[in-house]
N, CA, C and O of each residue as an XYZ file, in Angstrom:
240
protein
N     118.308     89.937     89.127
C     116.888     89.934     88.844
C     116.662     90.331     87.393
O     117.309     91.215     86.831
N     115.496     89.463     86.712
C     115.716     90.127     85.355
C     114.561     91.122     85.587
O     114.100     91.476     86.672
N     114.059     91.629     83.929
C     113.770     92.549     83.730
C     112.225     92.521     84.268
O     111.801     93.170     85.225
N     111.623     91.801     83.603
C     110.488     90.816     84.127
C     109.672     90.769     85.300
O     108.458     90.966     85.363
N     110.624     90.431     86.405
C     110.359     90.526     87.408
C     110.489     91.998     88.068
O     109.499     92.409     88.672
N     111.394     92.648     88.013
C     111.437     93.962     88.218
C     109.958     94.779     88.318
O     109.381     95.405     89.207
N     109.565     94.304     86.436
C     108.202     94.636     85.942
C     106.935     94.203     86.931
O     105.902     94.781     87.268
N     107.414     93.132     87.179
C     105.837     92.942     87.437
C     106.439     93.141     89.197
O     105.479     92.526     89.660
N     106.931     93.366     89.953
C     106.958     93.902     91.176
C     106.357     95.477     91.109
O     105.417     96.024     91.686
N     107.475     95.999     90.004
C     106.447     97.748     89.680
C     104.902     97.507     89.731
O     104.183     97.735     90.703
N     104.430     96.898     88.256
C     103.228     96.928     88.617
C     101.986     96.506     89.868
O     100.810     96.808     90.069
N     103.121     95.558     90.594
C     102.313     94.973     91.917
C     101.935     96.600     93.038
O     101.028     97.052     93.737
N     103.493     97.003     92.519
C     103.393     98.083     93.640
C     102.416     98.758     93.243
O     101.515     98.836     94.078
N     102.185     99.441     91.993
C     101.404    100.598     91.463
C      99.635    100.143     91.803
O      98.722    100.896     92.143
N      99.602     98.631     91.559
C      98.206     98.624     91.730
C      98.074     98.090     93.426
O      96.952     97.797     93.838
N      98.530     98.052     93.780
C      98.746     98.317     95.536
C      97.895     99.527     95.922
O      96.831     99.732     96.507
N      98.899    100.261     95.296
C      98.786    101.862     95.749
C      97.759    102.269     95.274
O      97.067    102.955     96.026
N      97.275    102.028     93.928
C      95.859    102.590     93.354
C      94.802    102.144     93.957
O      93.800    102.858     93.925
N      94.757    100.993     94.586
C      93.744    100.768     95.223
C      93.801    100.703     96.945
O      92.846    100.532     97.703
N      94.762    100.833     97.179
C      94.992    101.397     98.661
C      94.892    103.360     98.735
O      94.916    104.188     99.646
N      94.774    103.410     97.214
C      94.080    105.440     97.224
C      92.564    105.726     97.070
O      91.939    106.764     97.285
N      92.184    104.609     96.672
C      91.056    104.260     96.539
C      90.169    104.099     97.307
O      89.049    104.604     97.227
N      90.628    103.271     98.260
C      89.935    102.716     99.535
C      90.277    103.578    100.226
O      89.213    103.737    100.824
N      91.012    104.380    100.694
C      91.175    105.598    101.616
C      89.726    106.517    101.268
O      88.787    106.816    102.006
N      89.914    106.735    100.216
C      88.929    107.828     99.596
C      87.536    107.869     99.511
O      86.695    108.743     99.301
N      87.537    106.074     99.846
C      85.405    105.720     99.783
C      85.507    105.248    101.815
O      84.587    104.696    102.418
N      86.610    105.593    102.334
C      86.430    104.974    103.580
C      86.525    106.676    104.405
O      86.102    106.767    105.558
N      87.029    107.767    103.786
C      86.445    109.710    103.757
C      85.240    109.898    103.573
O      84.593    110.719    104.224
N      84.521    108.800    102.201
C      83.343    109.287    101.621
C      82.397    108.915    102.423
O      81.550    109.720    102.811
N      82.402    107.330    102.877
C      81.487    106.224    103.186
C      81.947    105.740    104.448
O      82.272    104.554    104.391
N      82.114    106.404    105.846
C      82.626    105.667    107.009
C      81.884    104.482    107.605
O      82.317    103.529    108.254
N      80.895    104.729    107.292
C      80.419    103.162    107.439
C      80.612    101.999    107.113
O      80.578    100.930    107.722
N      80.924    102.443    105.582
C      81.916    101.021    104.913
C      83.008    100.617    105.441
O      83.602     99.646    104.971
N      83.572    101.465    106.781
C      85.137    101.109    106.811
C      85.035     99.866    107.469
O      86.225     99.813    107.781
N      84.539     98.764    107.957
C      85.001     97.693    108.593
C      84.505     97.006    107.254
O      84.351     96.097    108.069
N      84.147     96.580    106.165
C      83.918     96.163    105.126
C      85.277     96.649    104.485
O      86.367     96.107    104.667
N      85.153     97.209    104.090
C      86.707     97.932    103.108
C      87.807     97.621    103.763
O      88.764     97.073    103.216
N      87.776     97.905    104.849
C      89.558     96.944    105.840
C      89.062     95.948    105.951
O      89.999     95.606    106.672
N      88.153     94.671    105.926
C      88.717     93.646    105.670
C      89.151     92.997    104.168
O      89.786     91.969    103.933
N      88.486     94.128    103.117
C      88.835     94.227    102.190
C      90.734     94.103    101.493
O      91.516     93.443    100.809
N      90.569     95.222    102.277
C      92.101     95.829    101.855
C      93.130     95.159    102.558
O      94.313     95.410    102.328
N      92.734     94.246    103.479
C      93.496     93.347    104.641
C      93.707     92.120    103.892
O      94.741     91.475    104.064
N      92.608     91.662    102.894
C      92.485     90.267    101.928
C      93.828     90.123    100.719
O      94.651     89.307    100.306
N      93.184     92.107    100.440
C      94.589     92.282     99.183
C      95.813     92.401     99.799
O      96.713     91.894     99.129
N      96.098     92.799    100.639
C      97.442     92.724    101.002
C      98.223     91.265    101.360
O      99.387     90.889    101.225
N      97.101     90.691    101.837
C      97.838     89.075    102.263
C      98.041     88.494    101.072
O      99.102     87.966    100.740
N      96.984     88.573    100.352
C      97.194     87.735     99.023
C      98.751     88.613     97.728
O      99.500     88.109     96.891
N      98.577     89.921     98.195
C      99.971     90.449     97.424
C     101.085     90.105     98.397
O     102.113     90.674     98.028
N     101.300     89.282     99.667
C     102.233     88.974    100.156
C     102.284     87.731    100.067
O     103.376     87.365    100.501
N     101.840     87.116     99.823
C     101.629     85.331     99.302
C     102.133     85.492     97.610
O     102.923     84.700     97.097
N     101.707     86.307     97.097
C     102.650     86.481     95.599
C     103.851     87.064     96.013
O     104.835     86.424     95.641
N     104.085     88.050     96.649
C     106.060     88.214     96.632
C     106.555     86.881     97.059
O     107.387     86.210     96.447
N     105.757     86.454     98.555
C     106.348     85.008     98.968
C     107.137     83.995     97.707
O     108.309     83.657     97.539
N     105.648     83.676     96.826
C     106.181     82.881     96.011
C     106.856     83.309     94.954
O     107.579     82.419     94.505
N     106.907     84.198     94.440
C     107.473     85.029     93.514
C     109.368     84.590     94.309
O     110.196     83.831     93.807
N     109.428     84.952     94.898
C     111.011     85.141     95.625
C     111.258     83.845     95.772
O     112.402     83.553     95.424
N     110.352     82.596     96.314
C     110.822     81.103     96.573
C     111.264     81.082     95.216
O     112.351     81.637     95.054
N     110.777     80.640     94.279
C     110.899     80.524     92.797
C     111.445     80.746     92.224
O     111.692     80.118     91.195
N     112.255     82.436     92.811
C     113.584     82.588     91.639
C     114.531     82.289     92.493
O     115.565     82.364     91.829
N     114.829     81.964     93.684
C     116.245     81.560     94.361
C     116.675     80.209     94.207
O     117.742     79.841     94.698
């Protein structure tokens, strides 16, 4: 794997996590929002698993 990719998997992870700390924190603040915000956070995750998907087809 080059370097590159390494990189931008880190950053996938980091902004994962920043906004999966995020949404924890307005779904403590704001429980009402929580069926809005999980389908939210349900959108980003599919779509950051549709980028590793293709990310990984692409370099093999």
């Amino acid at each position: 794997m080059s370097v590159t990719i390494l990189l931008l998997v880190l950053l996938l992870f980091v902004v994962t996590m920043l906004v999966g700390g995020g949404i924890l924190i307005l779904i403590r603040l704001r429980p009402a929002w929580s069926a809005p915000v999980t389908g939210a956070l349900a959108a980003m995750m599919l779509m950051t698993t549709v980028v590793t998907v293709l990310v990984t087809v692409t370099r093999s």
